[in-house]
SESERO-942692 format. One record per residue (C-alpha): residue in one letter; x, y, z. Coordinates in steps of 0.2 Angstrom, whole numbers, plus 2048, in hexadecimal, padded with zeros to 3 digits. Each point is the difference from the previous one (the first is absolute). Last residue first. Layout:
<sites>
resn;u;v;w
A;X;Y;Z
...
</sites>
This chain:
<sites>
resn;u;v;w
X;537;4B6;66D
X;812;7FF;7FB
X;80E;80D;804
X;80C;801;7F4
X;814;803;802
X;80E;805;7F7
X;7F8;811;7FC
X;806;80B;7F3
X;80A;80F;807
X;805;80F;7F3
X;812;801;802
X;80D;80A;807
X;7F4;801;813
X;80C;7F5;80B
X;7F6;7F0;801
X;7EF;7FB;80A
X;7FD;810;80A
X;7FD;80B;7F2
X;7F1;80A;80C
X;7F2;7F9;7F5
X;809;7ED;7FE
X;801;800;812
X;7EF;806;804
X;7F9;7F2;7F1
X;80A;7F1;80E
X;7F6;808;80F
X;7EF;7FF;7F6
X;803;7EF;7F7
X;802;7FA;813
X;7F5;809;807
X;7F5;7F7;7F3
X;807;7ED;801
X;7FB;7FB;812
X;7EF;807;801
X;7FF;7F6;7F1
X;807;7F0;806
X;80D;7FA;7F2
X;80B;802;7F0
X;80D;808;7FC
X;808;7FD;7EC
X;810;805;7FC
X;801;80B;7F0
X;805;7F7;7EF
X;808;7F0;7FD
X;810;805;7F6
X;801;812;805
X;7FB;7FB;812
X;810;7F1;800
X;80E;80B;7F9
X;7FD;80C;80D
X;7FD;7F7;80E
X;810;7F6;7FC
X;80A;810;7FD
X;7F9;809;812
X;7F9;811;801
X;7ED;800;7FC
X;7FC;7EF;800
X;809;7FA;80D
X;7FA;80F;80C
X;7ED;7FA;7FA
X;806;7EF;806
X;805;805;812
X;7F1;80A;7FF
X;7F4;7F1;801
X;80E;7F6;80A
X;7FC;80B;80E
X;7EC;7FE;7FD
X;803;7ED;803
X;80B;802;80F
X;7F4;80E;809
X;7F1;7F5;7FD
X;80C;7F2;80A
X;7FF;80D;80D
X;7EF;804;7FF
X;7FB;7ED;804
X;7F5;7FA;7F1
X;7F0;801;7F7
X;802;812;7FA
X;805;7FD;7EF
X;811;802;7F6
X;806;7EF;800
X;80D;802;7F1
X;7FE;7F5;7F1
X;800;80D;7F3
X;811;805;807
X;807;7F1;7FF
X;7FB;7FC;7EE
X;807;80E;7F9
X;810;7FD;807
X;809;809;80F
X;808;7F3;80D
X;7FD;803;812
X;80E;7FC;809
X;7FD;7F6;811
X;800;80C;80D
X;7F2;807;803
X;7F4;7F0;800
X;80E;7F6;809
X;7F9;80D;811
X;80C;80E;807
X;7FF;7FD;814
X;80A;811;808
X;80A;7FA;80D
X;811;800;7F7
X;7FF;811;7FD
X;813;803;7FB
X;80C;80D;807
X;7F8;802;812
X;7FF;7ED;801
X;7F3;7FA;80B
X;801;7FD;813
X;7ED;806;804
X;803;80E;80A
X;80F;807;7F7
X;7F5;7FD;7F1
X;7F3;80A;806
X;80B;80D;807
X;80A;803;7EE
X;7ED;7FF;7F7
X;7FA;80F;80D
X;80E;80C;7FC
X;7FE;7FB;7EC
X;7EE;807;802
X;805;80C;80A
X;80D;807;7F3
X;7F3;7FD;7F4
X;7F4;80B;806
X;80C;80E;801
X;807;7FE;7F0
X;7ED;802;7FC
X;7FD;80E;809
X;80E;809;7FA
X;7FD;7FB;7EC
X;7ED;807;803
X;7F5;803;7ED
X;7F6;7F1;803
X;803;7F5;80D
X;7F5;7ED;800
X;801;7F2;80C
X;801;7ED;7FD
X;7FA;7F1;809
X;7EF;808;803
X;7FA;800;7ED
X;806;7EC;7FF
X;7F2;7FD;80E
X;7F3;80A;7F7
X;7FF;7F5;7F1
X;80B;7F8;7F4
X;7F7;804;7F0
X;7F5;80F;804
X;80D;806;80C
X;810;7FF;7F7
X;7F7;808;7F1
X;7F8;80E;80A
X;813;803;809
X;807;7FF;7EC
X;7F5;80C;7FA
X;800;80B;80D
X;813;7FE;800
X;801;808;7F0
X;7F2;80F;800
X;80C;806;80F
X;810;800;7F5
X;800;812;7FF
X;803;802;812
X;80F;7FC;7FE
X;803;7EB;802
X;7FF;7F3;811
X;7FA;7EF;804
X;806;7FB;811
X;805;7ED;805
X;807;7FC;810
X;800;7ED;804
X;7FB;7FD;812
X;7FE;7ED;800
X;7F0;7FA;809
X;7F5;7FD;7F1
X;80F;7F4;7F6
X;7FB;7EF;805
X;7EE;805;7FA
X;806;802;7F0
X;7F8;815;7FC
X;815;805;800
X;806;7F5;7F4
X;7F0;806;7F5
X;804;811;805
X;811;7FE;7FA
X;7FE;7F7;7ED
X;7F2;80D;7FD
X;809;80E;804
X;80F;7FA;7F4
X;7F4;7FA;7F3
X;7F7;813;800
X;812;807;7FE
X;807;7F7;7F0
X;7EC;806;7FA
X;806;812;7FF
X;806;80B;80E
X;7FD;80D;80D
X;80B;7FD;811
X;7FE;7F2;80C
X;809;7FF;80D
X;807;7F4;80A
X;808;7FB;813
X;80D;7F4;807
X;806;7F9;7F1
X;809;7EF;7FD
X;7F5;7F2;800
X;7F1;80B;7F5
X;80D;806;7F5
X;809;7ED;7FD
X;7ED;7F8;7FF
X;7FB;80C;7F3
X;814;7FF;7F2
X;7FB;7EC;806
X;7EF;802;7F8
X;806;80A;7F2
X;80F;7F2;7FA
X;812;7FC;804
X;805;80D;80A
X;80B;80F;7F7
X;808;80B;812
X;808;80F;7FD
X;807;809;811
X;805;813;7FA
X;7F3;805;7F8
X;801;814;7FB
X;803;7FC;7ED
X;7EF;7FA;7FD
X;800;7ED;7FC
X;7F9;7FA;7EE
X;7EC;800;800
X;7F9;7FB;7EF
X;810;7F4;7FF
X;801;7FC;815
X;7ED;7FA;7FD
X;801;7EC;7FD
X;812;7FF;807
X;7FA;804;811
X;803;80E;808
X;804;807;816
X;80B;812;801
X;805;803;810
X;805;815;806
X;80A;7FC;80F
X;804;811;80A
X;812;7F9;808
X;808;814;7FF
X;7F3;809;80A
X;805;813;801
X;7EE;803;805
X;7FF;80B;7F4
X;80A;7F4;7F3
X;7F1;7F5;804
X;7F2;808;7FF
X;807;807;7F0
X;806;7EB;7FA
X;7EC;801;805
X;7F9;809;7F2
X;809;7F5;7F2
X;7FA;7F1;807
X;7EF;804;802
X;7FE;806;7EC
X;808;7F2;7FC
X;7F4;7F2;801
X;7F3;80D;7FF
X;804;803;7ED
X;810;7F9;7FC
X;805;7EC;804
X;806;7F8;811
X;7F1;7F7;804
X;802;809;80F
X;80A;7FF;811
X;805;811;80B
X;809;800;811
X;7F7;80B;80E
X;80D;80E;807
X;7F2;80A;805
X;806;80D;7F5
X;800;7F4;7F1
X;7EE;7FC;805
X;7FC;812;7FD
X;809;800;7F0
X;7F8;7F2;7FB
X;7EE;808;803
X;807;80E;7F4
X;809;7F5;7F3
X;7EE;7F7;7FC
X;7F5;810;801
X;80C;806;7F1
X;7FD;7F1;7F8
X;7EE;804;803
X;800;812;7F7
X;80B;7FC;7F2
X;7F4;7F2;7F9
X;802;7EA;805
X;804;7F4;7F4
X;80C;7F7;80B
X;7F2;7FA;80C
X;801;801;813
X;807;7F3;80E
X;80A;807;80F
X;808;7F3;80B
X;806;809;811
X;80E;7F9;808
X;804;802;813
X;80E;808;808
X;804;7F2;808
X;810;7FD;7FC
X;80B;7F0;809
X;7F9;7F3;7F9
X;803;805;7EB
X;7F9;7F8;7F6
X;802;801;7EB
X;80D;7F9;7FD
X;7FD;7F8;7F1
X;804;7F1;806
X;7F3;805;80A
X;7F4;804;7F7
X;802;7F0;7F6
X;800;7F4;80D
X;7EF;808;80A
X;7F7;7FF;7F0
X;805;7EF;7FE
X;7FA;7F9;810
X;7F0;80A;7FE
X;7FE;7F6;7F0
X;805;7EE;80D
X;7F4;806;80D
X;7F2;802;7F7
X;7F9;7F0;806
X;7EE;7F6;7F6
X;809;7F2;7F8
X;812;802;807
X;80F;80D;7FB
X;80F;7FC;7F8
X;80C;810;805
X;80D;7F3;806
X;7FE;7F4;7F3
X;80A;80E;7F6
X;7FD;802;7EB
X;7F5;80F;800
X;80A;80A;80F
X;813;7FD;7F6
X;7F5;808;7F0
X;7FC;810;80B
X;80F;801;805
X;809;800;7F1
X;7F2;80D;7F9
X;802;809;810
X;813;801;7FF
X;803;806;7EE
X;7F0;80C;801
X;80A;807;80F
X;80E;801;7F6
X;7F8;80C;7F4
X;7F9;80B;80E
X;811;803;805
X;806;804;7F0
X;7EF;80C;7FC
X;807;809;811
X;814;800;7FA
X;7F8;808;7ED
X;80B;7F5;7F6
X;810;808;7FA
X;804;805;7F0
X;7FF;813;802
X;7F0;7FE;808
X;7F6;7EF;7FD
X;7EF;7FA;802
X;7F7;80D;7F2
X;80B;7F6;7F1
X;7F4;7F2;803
X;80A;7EF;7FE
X;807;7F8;7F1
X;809;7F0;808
X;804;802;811
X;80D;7F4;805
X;7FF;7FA;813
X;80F;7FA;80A
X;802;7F1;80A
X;80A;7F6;80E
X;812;804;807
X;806;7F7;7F1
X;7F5;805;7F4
X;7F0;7F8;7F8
X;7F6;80D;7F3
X;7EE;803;806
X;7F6;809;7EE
X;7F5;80D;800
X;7F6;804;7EF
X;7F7;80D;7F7
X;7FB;7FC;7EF
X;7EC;803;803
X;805;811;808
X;7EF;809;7F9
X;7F6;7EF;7FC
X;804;7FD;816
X;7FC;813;803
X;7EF;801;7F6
X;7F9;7ED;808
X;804;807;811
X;7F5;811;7FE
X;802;80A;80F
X;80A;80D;7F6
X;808;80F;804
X;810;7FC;803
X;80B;802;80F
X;806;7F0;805
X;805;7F5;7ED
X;80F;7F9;808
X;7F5;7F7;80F
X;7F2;7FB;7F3
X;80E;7F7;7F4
X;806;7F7;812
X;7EF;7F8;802
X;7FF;7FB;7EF
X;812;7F9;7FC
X;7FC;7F5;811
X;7F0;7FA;7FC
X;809;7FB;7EF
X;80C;7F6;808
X;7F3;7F7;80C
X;7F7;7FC;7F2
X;80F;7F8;7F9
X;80C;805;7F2
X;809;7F2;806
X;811;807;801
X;7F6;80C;80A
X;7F9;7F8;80E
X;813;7F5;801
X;807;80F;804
X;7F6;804;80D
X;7FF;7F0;807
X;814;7FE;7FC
X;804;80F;80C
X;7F7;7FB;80C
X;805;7EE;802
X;814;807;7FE
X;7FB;80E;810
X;800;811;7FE
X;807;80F;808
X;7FD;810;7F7
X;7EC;7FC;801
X;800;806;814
X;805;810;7FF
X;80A;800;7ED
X;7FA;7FD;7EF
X;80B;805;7EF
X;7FB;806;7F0
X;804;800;7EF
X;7F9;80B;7F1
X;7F8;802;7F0
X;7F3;80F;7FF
X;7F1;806;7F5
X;7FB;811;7FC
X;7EC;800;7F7
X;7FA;805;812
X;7EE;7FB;806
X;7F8;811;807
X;808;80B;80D
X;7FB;803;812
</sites>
């Protein structure tokens, strides 16, 4: 990977697929977004800055947005529908002129989500009723498949595999292994579509793959604008999908995958475990095999002790059991997760769900409603004992959604070096694994790539 380039680029680019045929109404909302120098525009110019910078090594949002402050993209109207100028691009995207044809496809995927994404926000049809979450699952569903994600005739089975980005050589070589061996079982990948874990996985099953001689290996990529800067896609994706916020990026992986794993990672990877097993410890939820193996070299043991003694000193015994660990064994767990998947594709059979999206699965309003990172919200959160584990599970979620704010996002940012570290507050026996497991990722570099010295964005308040 290469640092922030000084090289910029002017140039104009057409979409094809499905965004080479547009309709007037189209057409005008995108142009009308940047006439107006909207939010909407400037979400835009965002996520598709973060596509063209794939490949640097920076997870710093705030850094590459000052960097290519003067970038631009810019819908011009045609006849047969619209073009897009590229005003001052990164040099890196481009080879002899042209755009990278993997970066371009990502690109237009950003034009599509973020289109759709807006058409989803200002639909009756994805309203959703005091106390329903069927309107937000609604809208997961529409842009996934617009994106084109499903598929009902392959049943291959997608694996979602979760791990931090600021991982060592030793662990992202773990990563490629145990895809690899999923590759040769001709499972489908889906990550968080950045480096590290997100594309070590990738990487070692497009092997499996080519082994296999499997040429419709599906290698998904799911971001939100809020992390794609810090984590642009990895060149191996090859279905980007941008949802609208963190909890609908969660809902989309849990709805769509038919097995996990967790791999070493940062405080990006906690929220994720948390999010699931508290999905999965909703008593709607108990009977719904849902495969989940934590897995790393065997160096990583010290790791997922602290995390399994986290988990169960906060979320007790019963989230323990909903999850198995493999140290140091890619066979054995691409062997577990092909029964795992096995045994999901005979549930749903049994049960009349969708094979492609887990309709069944009961996700409360408490996960899916976005969880806005301020000072103030994160003092407020419940962290004590005194309630159901699951909704334990939601408020320590949001914990380490806003450490991952603080640490990689521009707002974050901005907001910890005007106000000062995030204050967490609550039940002692609560708060103390906690500051223990958040210091063991600050000890093992866990929080941002390791360039600079880490100051913490967080406190932990006795």
């Amino acid at each position: 990977m290469s640092p922030l380039q000084q090289d910029r680029v002017d140039a104009t680019i057409s979409p094809d697929g499905t965004l080479g045929v547009l309709s007037q109404h189209e057409v005008q909302n995108i142009l009308g977004s940047s006439e107006e120098q909207g939010e909407l525009h400037e979400l835009f110019r965002r996520c598709a800055l973060a596509v063209l910078n794939t490949g640097t090594d920076v997870d710093d949002s705030r850094a590459v947005l000052e960097h290519y402050h003067d970038f631009d993209i810019i819908p011009q109207q045609r006849d047969w529908g619209i073009q897009f100028g590229l005003q001052n691009a990164p040099a890196d995207a481009f080879v002899d002129g042209e755009l990278i044809h993997g970066i371009r496809e990502h690109l237009f995927a950003v034009v599509r989500d973020i289109h759709s994404a807006h058409e989803t926000r200002h639909s009756t049809y994805f309203d959703h009723a005091e106390g329903e979450s069927s309107g937000i699952t609604n809208a997961v569903f529409h842009i996934l498949r617009r994106a084109t994600i499903f598929d009902r005739h392959d049943h291959s089975g997608l694996v979602v595999c979760w791990g931090g980005h600021s991982i060592g050589r030793e662990e992202y070589s773990y990563t490629k292994e145990v895809g690899y061996q999923l590759g040769l079982r001709n499972l489908n990948i889906c990550t968080g579509c950045g480096p590290g874990a997100m594309k070590g996985p990738m990487k070692g099953a497009t092997f499996g793959h080519a082994k296999q001689r499997n040429r419709e290996g599906r290698y998904i990529g799911l971001t939100e604008p809020g992390i794609i800067a810090a984590e642009p896609p990895n060149p191996i994706v090859s279905n980007l999908v941008v949802l609208p916020d963190i909890e609908k990026r969660l809902e989309a992986f849990v709805r769509t995958g038919h097995a996990f794993i967790l791999f070493p990672g940062g405080p990006g990877s906690a929220e994720e475990l948390l999010y699931l097993l508290g999905i999965l410890l909703h008593p709607e939820n108990r009977d719904i095999p849902f495969p989940l193996i934590l897995t790393g070299p065997e160096s990583s043991h010290d790791y997922f002790e602290r995390l399994n003694t986290f988990v169960g000193k906060t979320l007790g015994y019963e989230a323990q059991q909903r999850y198995k660990i493999i140290l140091n064994d890619p066979i054995a767990v691409a062997r577990t997760v092909t029964r795992g998947v096995q045994e999901v594709s005979e549930y749903r059979k049994q049960s009349g769900d969708a094979y492609f999206f887990n309709w069944q699965l009961h996700i409360d309003l408490l996960f899916q409603h976005p969880f806005h990172v301020t000072h103030e919200s994160m003092a407020a959160l419940n962290l004590h004992k005194d309630q159901d584990h699951h909704l334990l599970a939601a408020n320590l979620r949001k914990a380490f959604s806003g450490i991952v704010a603080g640490n990689v996002r521009e707002e974050g940012i901005c907001s910890v070096e005007k106000h000062g570290p995030y204050q967490l507050s609550g039940d002692a026996d609560l708060m103390a694994p906690l500051g223990e497991l958040l210091q063991e990722f600050v000890d093992q570099h866990r929080m941002k790539l390791p360039t600079h010295t880490y100051t913490p964005c967080y406190e932990i308040v006795k």
